[in-house]
PAVO-559686 format. One line per field, with one value per residue (C-alpha): residue number from 1; residue in one letter; x, y, z. Coordinates in steps of 0.1 Angstrom, whole numbers, plus 5000, padded with zeros to 4 digits. Example, Ala and Ser with C-alpha at 12.3 -4.5 7.8 and 13.67 -1.06 7.14 Angstrom:
n: [1 2]
res: [A S]
x: [5123 5137]
y: [4955 4989]
z: [5078 5071]
END
This chain:
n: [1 2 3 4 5 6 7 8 9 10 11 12 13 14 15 16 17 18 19 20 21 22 23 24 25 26 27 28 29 30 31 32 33 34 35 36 37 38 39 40 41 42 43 44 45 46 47 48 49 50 51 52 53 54 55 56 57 58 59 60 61 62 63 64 65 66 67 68 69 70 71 72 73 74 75 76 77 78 79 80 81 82 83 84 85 86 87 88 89 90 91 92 93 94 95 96 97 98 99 100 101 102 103 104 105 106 107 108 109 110 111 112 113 114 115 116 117 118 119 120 121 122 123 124 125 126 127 128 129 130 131 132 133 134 135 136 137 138 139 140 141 142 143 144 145 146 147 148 149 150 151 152 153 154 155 156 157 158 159 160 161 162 163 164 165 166 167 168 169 170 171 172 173 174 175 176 177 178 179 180 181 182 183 184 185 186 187 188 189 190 191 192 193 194 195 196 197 198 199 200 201 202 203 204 205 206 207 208 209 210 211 212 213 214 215 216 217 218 219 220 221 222 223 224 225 226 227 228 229 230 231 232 233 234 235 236 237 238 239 240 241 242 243 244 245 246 247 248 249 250 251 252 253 254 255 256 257 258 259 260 261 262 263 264 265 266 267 268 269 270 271 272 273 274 275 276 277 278 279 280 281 282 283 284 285 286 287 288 289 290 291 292 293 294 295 296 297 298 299 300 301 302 303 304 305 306 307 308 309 310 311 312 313 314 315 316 317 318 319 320 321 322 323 324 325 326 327 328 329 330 331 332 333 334 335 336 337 338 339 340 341 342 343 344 345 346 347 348 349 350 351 352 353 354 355 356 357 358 359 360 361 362 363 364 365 366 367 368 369 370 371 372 373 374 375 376 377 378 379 380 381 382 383 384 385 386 387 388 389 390 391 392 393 394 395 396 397 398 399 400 401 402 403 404 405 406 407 408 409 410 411 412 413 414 415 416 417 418 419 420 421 422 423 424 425 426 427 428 429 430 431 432 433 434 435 436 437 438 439 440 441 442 443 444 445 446 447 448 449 450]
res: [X X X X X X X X X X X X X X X X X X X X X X X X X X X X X X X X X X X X X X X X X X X X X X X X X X X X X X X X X X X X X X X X X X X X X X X X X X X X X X X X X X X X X X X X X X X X X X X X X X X X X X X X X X X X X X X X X X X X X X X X X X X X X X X X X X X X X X X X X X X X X X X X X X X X X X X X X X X X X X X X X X X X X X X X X X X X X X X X X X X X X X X X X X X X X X X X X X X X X X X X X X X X X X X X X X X X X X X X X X X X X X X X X X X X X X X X X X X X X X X X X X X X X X X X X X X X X X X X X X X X X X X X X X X X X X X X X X X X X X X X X X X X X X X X X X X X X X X X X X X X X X X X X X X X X X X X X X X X X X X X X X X X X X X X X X X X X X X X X X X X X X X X X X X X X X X X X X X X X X X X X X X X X X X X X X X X X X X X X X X X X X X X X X X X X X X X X X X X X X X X X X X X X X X X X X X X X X X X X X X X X X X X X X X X X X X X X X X X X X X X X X X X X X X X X X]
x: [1118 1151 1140 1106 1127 1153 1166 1186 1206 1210 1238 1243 1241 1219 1184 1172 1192 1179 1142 1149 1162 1138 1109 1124 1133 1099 1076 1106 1120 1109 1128 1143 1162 1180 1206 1216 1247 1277 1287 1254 1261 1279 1249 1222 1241 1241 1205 1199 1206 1209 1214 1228 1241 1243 1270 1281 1316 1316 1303 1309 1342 1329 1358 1389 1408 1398 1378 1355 1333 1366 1373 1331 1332 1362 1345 1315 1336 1351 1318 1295 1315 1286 1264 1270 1282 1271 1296 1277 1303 1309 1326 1356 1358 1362 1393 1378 1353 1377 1402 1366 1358 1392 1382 1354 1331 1300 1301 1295 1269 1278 1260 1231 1221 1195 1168 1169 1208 1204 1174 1197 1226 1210 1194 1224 1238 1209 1206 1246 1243 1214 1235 1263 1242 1227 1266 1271 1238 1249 1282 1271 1244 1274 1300 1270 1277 1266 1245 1250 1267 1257 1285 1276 1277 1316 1323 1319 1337 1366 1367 1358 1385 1412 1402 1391 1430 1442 1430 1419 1385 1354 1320 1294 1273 1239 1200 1179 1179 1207 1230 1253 1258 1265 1293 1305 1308 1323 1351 1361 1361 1378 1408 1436 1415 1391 1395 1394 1360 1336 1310 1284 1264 1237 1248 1216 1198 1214 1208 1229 1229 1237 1265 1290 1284 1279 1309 1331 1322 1323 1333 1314 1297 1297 1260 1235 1229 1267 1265 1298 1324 1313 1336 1323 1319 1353 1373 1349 1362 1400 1419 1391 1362 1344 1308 1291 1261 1235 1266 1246 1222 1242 1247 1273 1286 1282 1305 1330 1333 1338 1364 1385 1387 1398 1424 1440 1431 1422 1391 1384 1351 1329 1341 1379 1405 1427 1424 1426 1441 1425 1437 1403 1396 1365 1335 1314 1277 1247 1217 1225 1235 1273 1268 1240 1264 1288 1270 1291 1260 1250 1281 1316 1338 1370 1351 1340 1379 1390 1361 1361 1395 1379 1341 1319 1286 1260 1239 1202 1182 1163 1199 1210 1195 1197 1208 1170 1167 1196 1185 1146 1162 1182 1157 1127 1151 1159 1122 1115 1136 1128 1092 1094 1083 1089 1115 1097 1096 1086 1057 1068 1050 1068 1103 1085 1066 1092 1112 1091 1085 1107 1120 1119 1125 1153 1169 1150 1118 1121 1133 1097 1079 1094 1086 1055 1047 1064 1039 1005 1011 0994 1013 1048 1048 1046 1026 1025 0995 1016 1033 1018 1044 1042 1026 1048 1078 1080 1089 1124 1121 1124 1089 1077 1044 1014 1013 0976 0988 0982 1006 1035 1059 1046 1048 1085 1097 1082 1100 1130 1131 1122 1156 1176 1164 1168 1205 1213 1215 1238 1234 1252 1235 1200 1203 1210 1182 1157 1173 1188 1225 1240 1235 1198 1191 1211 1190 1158 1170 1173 1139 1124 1148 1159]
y: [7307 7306 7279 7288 7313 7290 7271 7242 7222 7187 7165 7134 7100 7078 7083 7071 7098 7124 7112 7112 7147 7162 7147 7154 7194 7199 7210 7226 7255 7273 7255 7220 7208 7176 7168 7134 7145 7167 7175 7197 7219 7248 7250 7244 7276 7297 7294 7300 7314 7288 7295 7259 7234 7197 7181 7142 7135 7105 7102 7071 7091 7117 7135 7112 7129 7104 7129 7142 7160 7187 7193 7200 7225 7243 7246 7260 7284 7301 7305 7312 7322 7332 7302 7277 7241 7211 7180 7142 7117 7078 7073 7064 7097 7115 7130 7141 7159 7176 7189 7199 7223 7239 7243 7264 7238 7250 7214 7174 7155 7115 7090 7073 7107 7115 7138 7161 7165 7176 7204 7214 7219 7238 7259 7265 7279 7297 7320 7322 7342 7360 7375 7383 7400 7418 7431 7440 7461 7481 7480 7499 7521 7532 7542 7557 7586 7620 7637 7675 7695 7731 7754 7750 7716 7718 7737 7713 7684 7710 7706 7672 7660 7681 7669 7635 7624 7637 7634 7662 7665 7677 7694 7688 7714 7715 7714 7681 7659 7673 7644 7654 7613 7612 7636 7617 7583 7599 7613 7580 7561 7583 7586 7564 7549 7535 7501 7504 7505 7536 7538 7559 7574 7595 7615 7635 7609 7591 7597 7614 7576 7562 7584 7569 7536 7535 7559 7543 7508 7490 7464 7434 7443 7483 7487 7463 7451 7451 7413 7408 7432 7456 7480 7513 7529 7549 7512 7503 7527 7521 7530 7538 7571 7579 7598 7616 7632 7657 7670 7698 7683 7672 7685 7708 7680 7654 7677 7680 7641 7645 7666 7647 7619 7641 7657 7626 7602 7576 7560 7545 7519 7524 7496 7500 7525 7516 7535 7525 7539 7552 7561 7575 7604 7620 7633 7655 7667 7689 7709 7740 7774 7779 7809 7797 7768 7793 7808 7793 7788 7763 7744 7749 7766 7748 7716 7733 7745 7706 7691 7718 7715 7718 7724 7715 7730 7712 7737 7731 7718 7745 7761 7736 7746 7719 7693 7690 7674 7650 7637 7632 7611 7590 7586 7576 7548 7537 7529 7519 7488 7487 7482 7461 7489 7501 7527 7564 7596 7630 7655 7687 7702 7673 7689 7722 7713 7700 7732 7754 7733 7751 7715 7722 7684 7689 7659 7635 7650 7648 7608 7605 7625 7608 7572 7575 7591 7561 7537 7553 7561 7537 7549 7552 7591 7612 7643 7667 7650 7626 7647 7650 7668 7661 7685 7668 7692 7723 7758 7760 7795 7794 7784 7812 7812 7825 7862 7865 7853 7887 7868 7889 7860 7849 7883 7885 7850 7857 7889 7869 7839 7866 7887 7859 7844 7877 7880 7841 7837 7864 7874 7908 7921 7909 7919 7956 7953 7943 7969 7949 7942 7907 7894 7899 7881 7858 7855 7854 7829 7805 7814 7802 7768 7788]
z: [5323 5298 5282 5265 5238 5234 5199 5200 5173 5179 5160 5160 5140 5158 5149 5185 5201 5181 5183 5222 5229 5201 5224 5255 5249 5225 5254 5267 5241 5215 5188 5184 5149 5145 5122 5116 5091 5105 5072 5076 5104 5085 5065 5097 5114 5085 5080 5117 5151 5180 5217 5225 5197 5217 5196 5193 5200 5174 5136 5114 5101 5075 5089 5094 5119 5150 5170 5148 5179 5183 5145 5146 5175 5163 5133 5151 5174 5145 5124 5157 5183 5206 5206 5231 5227 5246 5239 5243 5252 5262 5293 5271 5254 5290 5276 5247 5263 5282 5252 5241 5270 5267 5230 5243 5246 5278 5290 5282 5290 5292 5278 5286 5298 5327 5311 5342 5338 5303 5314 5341 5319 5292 5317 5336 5306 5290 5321 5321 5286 5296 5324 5301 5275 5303 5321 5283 5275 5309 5299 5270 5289 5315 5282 5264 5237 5251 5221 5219 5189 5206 5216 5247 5250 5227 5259 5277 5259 5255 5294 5299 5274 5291 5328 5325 5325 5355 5388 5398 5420 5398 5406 5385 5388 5368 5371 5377 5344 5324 5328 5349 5361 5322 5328 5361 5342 5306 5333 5349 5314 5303 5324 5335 5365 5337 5343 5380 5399 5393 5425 5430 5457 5463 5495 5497 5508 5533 5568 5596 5611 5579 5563 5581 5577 5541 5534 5558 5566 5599 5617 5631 5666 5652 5660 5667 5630 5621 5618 5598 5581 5553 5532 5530 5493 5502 5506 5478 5450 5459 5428 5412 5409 5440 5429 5451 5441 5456 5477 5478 5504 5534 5562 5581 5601 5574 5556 5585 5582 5548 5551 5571 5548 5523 5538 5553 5524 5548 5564 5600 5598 5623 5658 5644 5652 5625 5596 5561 5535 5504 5467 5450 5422 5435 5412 5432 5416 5425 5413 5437 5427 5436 5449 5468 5479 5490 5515 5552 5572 5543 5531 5546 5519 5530 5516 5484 5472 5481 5461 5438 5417 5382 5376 5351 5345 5326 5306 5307 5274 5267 5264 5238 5207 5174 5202 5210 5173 5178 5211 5194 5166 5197 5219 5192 5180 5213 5224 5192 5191 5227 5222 5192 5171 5130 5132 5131 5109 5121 5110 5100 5132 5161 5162 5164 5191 5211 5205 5218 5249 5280 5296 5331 5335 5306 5288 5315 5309 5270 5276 5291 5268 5240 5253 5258 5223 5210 5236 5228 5191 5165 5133 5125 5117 5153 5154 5179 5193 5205 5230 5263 5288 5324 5346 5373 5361 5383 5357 5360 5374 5415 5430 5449 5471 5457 5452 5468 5503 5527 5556 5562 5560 5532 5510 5528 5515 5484 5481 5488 5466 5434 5443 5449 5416 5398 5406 5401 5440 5446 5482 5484 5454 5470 5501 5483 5464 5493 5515 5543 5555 5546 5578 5580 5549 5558 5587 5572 5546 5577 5589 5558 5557 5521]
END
């Protein structure tokens, strides 16, 4: 509940008052302090923070200006901007009240007050700021800083900076947990479509049934659970960043759909034939070798050169070098304050140890590794006891079956995946090295679902 954390400031000049709120909202919050003087509340709000501040309208004219309650909360507004204000009025002072909520006043109670009015109101408003400081804090998480001094990662700033203006389509490309979202959302802020809406969607796992729909929208009577009209994330991003990621993983005739759009910058919701036009900058991302991606019986290359105007490869962290000691330093002082913890040093042997760890998992994986050193740890130096990495990662080399398997297919896919690895998913120069035409591997790549 809101309330339990809560401190409230209570002014007014009638002692009964006071004693009756302070009795009434006790059992309730975390902190209740009265204040019979106004005179006092600059000095009550320097000395503390309060969510809520219930302020009288009327004093016995310490300050002579005939509504003392707005001279009060103007003078609270400009010292404590962020903490709420309740105004307690007469039915006379109804106009008061109201100059006082276009002062910036939250709202005014009237006196004689119902107790479950007042609980109401604060709590109305206590949850109010709780959303705010949470659409903030995301705010925040969505704008974040991306940490890397490396050459590597210049590189890709160099790009990024040069890019993100225009409006040109961009593939992310990038293993798992490199931050290539990071790289999606740092392009749309970024650019002049910044304060239009940036939507993402995770194409690789959506359905045959449901690409359409959720990309398109539909119309009421569609299907048989199209109960009213929904926008699809197309409609959705209008003037804004469309992010698709895992493009990689649909399908040839998810891609054919996909393509239309493009080309004709329009959408047609499922149950409609009139199509709707669309004015989006799409961000495209995947984990996939390009060359891999290349390959026709996989992903239609006509898509690829629309989606693929600029591309932007995320280098992996093991590639990074010093960034590894940056992103430590972030990471231990995020979870720090987020568990309520001393801030952290370092032993001499924890970077070390983090270095010399390959990061299949990369900048995710050391997220997770690092949070949970900061969980289990008792102390406030961190050794390199305190890293456990996950056995959950997979080596970032290709996994191949094991090499003591005797079945034919087995030894033959196994062959496979090594070459293609070798030469970075070049098929010609594999299919040279295994001794076989183009076609054939090509073949046997789809035997093995490759």
């Amino acid at each position: 509940m809101v309330l339990k954390n809560a401190t409230i400031l209570v002014i007014d000049d009638d002692v009964d008052v006071l004693t009756a709120l302070r009795l009434l909202l006790k059992p309730l919050v975390k902190t209740v302090v009265t204040e019979k003087n106004p005179s006092n509340i600059t000095s009550q709000i320097a000395q503390a923070n309060y969510d809520i501040i219930i302020l009288d309208m009327n004093f016995n004219g310490l300050v002579n200006t005939g509504n003392e309650g707005i001279f009060w909360l103007n003078k609270i507004r400009q010292l404590k901007p962020e903490t709420a204000v309740i105004l307690m009025t007469a039915y006379a002072d109804i106009d008061l009240a109201i100059r006082g909520l276009k002062k910036g006043a939250s709202d005014f109670l009237m006196k004689p007050w119902k107790n479950e009015k007042i609980v109401e109101t604060i709590t109305t408003i206590l949850s109010q700021k709780k959303s705010q400081k949470l659409s903030k804090n995301q705010l925040h998480s969505n704008s974040v800083e991306i940490i890397g001094t490396s050459d590597v990662m210049t590189d890709v700033f160099t790009k990024l900076k040069k890019v993100a203006p225009t409006d040109a389509n961009v593939l992310i490309l990038g293993e798992n947990g490199t931050g290539k979202d990071l790289i999606a959302r740092a392009l749309h802020d970024n650019s002049n479509r910044k304060h239009q809406p940036f939507v993402k969607v995770d194409v690789g796992a959506l359905t045959e049934s449901l690409f359409e729909s959720e990309l398109f929208g539909y119309k009421k009577g569609a299907f048989t659970d199209a109960r009213e009209d929904r926008k699809g994330r197309f409609e959705a991003a209008h003037g804004g960043t469309l992010f698709l990621d895992e493009i990689g993983n649909i399908s040839l005739s998810q891609q054919a759909r996909l393509l239309t759009v493009l080309q004709n910058r329009h959408v047609t919701p499922l149950g409609s034939n009139d199509p709707i036009p669309i004015d989006i900058r799409l961000v495209c991302a995947t984990n996939i070798n390009p060359q891999i991606l290349a390959d026709e019986k996989r992903f239609r290359k006509d898509l690829i050169y629309r989606i693929n105007t600029v591309d932007i490869v995320v280098p992996p962290l093991r590639d990074r070098g010093t960034d590894i000691t940056a992103l430590a330093h972030h990471f231990v002082a995020l979870y720090a304050e987020k568990y309520n913890k001393n801030p952290f040093s370092f032993d001499s042997g924890f970077i070390s140890k983090l270095k010399k760890h390959d990061f299949p998992g990369n900048v995710r994986e050391l997220q997770y590794v690092l949070e949970r050193a900061i969980i289990m740890t008792d102390g406030s130096v961190l050794k390199p006891d305190d890293l456990v990495f996950s056995s959950i990662e997979r080596p970032t080399s290709t996994p191949s079956i094991s090499t003591q398997s005797l079945n034919l297919d087995d030894i033959e896919k196994n062959a496979i995946l090594n070459v293609l690895e070798k030469n970075k998913g070049n098929v010609s120069k594999s299919a040279k090295e295994l001794g076989i035409t183009r076609a054939a591997l090509y073949r046997r790549l789809e035997k093995y679902e490759l």
